[in-house]
N, C-alpha and C positions, 0 to 999 in steps of 0.2 A: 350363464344367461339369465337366471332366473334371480341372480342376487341385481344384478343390473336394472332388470325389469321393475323388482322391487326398490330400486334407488333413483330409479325415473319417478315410480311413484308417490313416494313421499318427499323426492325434491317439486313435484306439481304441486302437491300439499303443502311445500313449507313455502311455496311461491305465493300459490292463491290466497293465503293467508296473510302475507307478509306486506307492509304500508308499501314496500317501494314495487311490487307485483308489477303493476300500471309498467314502470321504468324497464323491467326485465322482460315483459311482453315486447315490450317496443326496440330491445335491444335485440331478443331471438327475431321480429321481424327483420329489422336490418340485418343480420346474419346470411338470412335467407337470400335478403334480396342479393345483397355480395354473392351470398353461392352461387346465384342462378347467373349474374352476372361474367362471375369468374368462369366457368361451365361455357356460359357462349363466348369467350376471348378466348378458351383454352381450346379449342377448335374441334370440339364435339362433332363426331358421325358414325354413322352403323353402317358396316361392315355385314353385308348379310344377313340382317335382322339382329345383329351384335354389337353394342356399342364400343366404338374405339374411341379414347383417346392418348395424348401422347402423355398428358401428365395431370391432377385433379386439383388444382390450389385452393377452389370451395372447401376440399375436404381437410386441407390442411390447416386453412380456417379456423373454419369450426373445431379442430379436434384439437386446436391453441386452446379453446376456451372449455370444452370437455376437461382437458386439464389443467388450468385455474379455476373454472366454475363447478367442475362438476356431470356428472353424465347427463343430466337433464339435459344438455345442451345436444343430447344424439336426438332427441324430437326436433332440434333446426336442421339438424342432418336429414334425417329421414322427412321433415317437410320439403328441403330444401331439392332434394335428390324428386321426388315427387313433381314438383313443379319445372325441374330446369327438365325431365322428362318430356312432358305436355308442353311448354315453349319452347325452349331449346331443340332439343334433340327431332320431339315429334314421331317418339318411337311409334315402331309398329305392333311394338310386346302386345302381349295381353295385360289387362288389369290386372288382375290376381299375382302374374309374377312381375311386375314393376314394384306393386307392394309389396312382396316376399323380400325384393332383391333390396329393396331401402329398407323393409325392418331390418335382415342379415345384415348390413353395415354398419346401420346404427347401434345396431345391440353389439354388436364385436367389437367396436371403437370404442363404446362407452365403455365395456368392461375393460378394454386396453387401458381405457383412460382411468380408470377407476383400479386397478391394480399398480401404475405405473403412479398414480397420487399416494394410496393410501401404503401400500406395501412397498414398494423400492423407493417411495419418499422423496421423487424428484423434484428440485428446484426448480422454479416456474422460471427463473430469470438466468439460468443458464450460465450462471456466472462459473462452470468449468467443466474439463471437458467430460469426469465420469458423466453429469447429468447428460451431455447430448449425448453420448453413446446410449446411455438409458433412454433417450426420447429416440433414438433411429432404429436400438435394439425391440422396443415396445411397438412402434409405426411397422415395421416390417413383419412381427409379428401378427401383426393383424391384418397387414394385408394379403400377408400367405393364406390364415384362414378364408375372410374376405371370399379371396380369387377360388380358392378352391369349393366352397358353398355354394358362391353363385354359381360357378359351373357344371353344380351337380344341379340345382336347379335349371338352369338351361336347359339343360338334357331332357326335362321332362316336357317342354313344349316340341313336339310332333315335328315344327316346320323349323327346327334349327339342326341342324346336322351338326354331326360330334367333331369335323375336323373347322367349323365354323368358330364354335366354341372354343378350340385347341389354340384357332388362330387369335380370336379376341383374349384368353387367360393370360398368354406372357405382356401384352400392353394394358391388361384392366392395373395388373400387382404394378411391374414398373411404374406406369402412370401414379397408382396411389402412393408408393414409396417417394418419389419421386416430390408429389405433393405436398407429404408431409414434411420430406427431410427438407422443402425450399423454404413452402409458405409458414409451417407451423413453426419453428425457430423466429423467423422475422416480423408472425405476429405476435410472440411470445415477448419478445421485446421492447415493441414499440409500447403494448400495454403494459409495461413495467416503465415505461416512459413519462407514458399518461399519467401512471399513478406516483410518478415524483421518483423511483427505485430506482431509476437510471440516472444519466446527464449524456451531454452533449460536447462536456469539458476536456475530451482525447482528443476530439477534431481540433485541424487547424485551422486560420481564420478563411484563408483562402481555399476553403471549400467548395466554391462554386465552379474553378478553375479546374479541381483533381476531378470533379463530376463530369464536367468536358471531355476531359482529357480519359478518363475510362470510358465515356458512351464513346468518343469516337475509336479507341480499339476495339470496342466490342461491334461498331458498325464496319468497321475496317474486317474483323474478324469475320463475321457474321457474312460478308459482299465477298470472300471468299471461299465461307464453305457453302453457300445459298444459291450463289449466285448464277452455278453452274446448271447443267443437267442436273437431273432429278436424280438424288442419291452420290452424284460425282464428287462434291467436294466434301461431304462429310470424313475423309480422310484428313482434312484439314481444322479436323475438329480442336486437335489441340490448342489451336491460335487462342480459344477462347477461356483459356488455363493463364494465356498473362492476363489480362483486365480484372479477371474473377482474386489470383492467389494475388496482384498488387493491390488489390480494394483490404482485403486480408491481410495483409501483414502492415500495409499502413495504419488499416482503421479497426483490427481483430474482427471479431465476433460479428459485431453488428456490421462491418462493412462488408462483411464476406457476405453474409444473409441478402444485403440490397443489392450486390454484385449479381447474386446466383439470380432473385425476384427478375430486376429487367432483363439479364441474357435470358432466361424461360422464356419470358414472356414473349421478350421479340425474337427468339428462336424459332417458337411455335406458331408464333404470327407468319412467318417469311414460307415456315414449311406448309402452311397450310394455302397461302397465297400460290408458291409454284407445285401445288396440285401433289405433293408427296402423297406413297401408296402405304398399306399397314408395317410393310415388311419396311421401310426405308424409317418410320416411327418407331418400331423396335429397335434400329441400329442405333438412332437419335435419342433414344430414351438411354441404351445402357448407357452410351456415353456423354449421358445428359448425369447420370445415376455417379458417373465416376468423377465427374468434373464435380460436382453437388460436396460429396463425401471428400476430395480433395479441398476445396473451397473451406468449409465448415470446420474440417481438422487443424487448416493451418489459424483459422481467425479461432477460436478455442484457443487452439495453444499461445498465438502472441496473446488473445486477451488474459490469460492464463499469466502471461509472463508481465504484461501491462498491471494485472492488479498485484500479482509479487509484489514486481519496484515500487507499486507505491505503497506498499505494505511496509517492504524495507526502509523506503523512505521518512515512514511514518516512525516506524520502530527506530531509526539512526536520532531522527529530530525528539522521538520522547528521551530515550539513552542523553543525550547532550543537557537534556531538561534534569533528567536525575543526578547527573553525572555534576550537574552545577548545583543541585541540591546539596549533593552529599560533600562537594567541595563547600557549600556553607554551613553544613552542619559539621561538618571537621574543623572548620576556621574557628564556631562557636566552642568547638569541643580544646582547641588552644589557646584560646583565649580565655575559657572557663576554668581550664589546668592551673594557669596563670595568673588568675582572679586576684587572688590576696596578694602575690606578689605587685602587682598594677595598681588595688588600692592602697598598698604602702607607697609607690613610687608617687601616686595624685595626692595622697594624704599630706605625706613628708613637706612639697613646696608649697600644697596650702596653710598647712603649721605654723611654718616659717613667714609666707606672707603676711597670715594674720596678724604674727607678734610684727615684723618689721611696720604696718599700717596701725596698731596699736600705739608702738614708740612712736614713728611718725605724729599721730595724734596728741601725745601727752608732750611731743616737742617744740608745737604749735599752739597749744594750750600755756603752755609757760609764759609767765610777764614777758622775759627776754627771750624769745624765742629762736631756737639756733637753724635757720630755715636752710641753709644750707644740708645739715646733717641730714634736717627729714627729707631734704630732696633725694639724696641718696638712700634714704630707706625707702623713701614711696619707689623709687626705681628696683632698687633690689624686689621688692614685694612685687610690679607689673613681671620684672623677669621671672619670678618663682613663681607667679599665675600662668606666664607664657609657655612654662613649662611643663605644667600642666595640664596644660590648653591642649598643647602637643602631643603630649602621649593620650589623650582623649579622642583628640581628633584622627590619630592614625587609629587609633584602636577602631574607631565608630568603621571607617573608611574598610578598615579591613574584614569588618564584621558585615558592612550593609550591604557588598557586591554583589550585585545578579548575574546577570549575564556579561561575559567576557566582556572586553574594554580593549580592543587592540590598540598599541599606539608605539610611537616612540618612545624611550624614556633611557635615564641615567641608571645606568645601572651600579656605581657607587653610590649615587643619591638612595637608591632604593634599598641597597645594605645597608645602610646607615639609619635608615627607617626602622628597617630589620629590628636592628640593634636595641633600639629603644626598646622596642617592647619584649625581647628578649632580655634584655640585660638584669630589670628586677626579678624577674625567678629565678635567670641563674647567679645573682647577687646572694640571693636567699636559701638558696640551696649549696653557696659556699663555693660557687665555680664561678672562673672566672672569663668571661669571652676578650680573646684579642684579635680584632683588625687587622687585615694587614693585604687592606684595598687601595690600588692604585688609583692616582688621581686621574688618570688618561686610560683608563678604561672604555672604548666604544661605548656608539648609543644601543641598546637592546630594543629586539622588536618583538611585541608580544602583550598579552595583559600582564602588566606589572603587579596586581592584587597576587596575580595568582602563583606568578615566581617568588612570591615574597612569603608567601604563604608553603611553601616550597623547602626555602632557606629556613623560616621560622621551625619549618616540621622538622628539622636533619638537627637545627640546634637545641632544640626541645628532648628532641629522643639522645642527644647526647648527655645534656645535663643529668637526664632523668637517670641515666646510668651510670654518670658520676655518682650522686646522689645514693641511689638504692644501693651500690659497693661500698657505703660508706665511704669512699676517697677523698682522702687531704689532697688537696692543693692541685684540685680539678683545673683541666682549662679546657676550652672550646678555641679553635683557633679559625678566622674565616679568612679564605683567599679570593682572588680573582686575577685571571690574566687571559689575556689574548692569544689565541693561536691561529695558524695558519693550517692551509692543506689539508683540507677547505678550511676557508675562514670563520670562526664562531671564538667565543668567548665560554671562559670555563671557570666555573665555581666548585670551589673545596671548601668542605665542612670537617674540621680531622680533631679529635681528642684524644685525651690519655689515660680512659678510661678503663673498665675490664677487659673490651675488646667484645668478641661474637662468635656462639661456638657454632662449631662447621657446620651442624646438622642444619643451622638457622640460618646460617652466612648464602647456603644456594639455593635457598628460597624466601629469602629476606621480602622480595615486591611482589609474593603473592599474596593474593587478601587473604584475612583471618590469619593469617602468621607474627605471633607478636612473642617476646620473651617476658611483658611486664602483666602479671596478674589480673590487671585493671584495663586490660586496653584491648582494642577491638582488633588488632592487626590490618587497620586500611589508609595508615596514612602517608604510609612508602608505597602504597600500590596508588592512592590516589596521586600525590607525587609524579607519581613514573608516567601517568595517564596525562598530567598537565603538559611536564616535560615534551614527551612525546610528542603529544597535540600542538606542538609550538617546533616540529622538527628537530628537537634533541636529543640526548640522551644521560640517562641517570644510570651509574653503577656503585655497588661497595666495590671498591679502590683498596682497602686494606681492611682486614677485621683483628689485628692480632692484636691482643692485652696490650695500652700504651701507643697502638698507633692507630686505633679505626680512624678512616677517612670515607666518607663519600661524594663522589663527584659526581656536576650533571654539566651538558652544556647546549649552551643553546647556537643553532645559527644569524649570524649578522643581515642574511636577508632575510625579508618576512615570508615567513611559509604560506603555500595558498590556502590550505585549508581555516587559515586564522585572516585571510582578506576580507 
């Protein structure tokens, strides 16, 4: 109590000192005036010189803001409680314990609030559901003490009898509990609303129609447990478990919060209209306490499960972003292997060009000049520029991709693209690629960069293993054909290389697994990932000395997730 006391006091100190003081005055006014308001809606009366109610939403109020702002905010309580006394209520206590019984609340809540801030470090915006357990486990904590202080104090006023007391303590705690667990979540929200932390972006547009459509169950519900004798239909209480868990699992957290707000409200309104007695407010309370706690648990867990998916969502759509990064930093990484070989294959036709446009020139410069001859040189020279042009341009195309490129395309055209910028490395490295694509091969659906990039990866790690075996008279051989049952088309990349020892052969497409010194191991798992992602399938088909083959294939219609 005493550290509370002291954190009332130096938050008046850091107020009264502080430029926006003026603003914070005038917000603990408004506080007030809400408590006192909410206090006469909540259908406040004494019970034998004991105050009943059925449930306190002033206090759940304020004890929102106790736990965003701060305990200072127990001075709008204990004002607030002060004043809805004298208006409201119009008790007949005495002065001295009206003010005992608002310090007692205010200092117990504040320290709630001040425990449940600084040491269990609850989330103000409730975004899961340990924190509302922590905010219900904290509010019932205090309102056990609460109920039982005030009721030792009661006792000391002469003209209240102890079975007076017994009868007001089970509605003072319920009531407060009650308050808190409605009103203090659904202002904890709203002002994380205000302050930009939330949105409004889960709802759907025709919102105004699902608000209908729950107040009239809840008035539907309500005209049957109300409607009856006094006390009679509250048997029927459950009716008010559909409007409240549908508001909930449509709209989570926060629709359950506005759910529970108007069923209180106009629960409390209807039972205080047909004259209910204390004992018929205690039935109405617990199973006001169990619909609340029902409500609250399931909107938490869908909103629980709402911010998952978009978590997931979020994490699927970065993964696709890296996932085509690192498909461009592999492309660069093959293309970069390849370098010298590419700049000899661009070098060689402009060589050539330049002497054929050189002769051209000195054929044109002669007396007699033989304009035929240089015709056919200027043209040899355009087609060894074109040549060039070509292996330039696929190369750029195949280095510049971003983002997947669905479409149709030739899938011989596309090998033969391949081929180009495959063929001077493995030219230079003394191996040799053969063809042996049919001309009536179906159209393929998919991004063509990325299957090409695919074939180029199976033909690269072949060569390179020619290569580092030192083997004469390497080849690379590529295939393609059609199959059936189900229909898809299938590509073979097979050499006559070393082959791949077992240990490596059954775990070939997982990352960081590579047989070559220099190499990262990710370009058969990246591979496997494109394949996949396009509804096919990649496997080593053979690993033995003289026949590695690996095959992938893809299907003839286009998969959704590449629509």
């Amino acid at each position: 109590m005493m550290t509370t006391v002291r954190s009332l006091t130096g938050g008046l100190n850091s107020i009264t000192q502080s430029p926006f003081w003026v603003t914070r005055v005038a917000l603990g006014a408004t506080l007030v005036l809400v408590f006192v308001v909410m206090e006469w809606l909540s259908s406040i009366h004494e019970f034998m010189s004991v105050p009943i109610t059925p449930w306190n939403p002033g206090l759940g109020v304020v004890f929102a803001f106790m736990l965003l702002r701060g305990p200072l905010y127990g001075l709008v309580l204990f004002a607030g409680m002060i004043v809805a006394e004298l208006v409201v209520v119009r008790t007949e206590l005495l002065w001295p314990v009206i003010v005992a019984i608002a310090g007692i609340i205010s200092l117990v809540y504040g320290t709630a609030a001040t425990v449940t801030r600084r040491v269990l470090h609850l989330d103000a915006g409730l975004y899961h559901l340990r924190d509302l357990i922590m905010l219900l486990a904290s509010g019932i904590a205090a309102a056990l003490v609460t109920s039982a202080l005030v009721a030792l104090l009661l006792l000391l006023d002469h003209r209240i009898e102890l079975g007076n007391v017994l009868t007001a303590a089970t509605p003072l705690l319920l009531g407060d509990i009650i308050g808190i667990a409605v009103m203090t979540p659904l202002t904890l929200r709203l002002v994380m609303l205000a302050q930009g932390r939330g949105s409004l972006s889960g709802y759907s547009r025709p919102i105004a129609f699902e608000v209908a459509f729950y107040a009239a169950l809840s008035c539907a519900a309500l005209y049957i447990i109300i409607g009856g004798q006094s006390g009679s239909g509250l048997r029927y209480f459950y009716l008010l478990f559909v409007p409240v868990v549908l508001a909930a699992v449509r709209h989570g957290f926060d629709g359950a919060c506005a759910a529970l707000a108007v069923t209180q409200f106009a629960l409390v309104g209807l039972m205080h209209y047909f004259g209910y007695d204390a004992r018929s407010f205690t039935d109405m309370q617990t199973l006001m306490l169990v619909l609340t706690g029902t409500g609250l648990i399931v909107g938490a867990v869908v909103s629980e499960r709402q911010s998952a998916d978009a978590l997931r969502r979020l994490a699927e759509e970065r993964l696709r972003e890296k996932e085509a990064e690192s498909g461009r930093a592999a492309r660069f990484s093959l293309v970069s292997g390849m370098a010298s070989a590419l700049a000899h294959e661009i070098n060689q036709p402009m060589t050539a060009a330049r002497a054929l446009a050189r002769s051209a020139q000195h054929i044109i410069e002669n007396p007699s000049p033989d304009l035929p001859r240089a015709g056919i040189n200027i043209a040899n020279a355009i087609a060894q520029i074109d040549h060039a042009s070509g292996v330039m341009r696929r190369m750029r195309e195949f280095m510049r991709r971003g983002r997947p490129h669905v479409s149709s395309f030739d899938l011989a055209d596309m090998l033969d693209d391949t081929l180009i910028l495959a063929r001077p490395d493995a030219t230079a490295r003394g191996v040799e690629i053969i063809p042996a694509i049919p001309d009536d091969l179906p159209m393929a659906h998919g991004d063509r960069i990325q299957i090409e990039q695919v074939v180029l990866n199976l033909i690269r790690n072949a060569t390179e293993a020619i290569s580092h075996a030192g083997q004469k008279n390497g080849t690379v051989r590529i295939s393609g054909r059609r199959l059936s049952d189900p229909a898809r088309i299938e590509v073979s990349v097979r050499d006559n290389g070393p082959g791949i020892p077992v240990h490596l052969a059954e775990r070939m497409f997982e990352p960081l697994t590579t047989s070559k010194t220099e190499g990262l191991g990710l370009g058969l798992s990246i591979s496997q990932g494109i394949v996949e992602s396009h509804g096919g399938q990649i496997w080593l088909h053979a690993s033995a000395p003289g026949g590695t083959e690996f095959r992938f294939t893809l299907p003839l219609e286009q998969p959704r997730d590449l629509e």
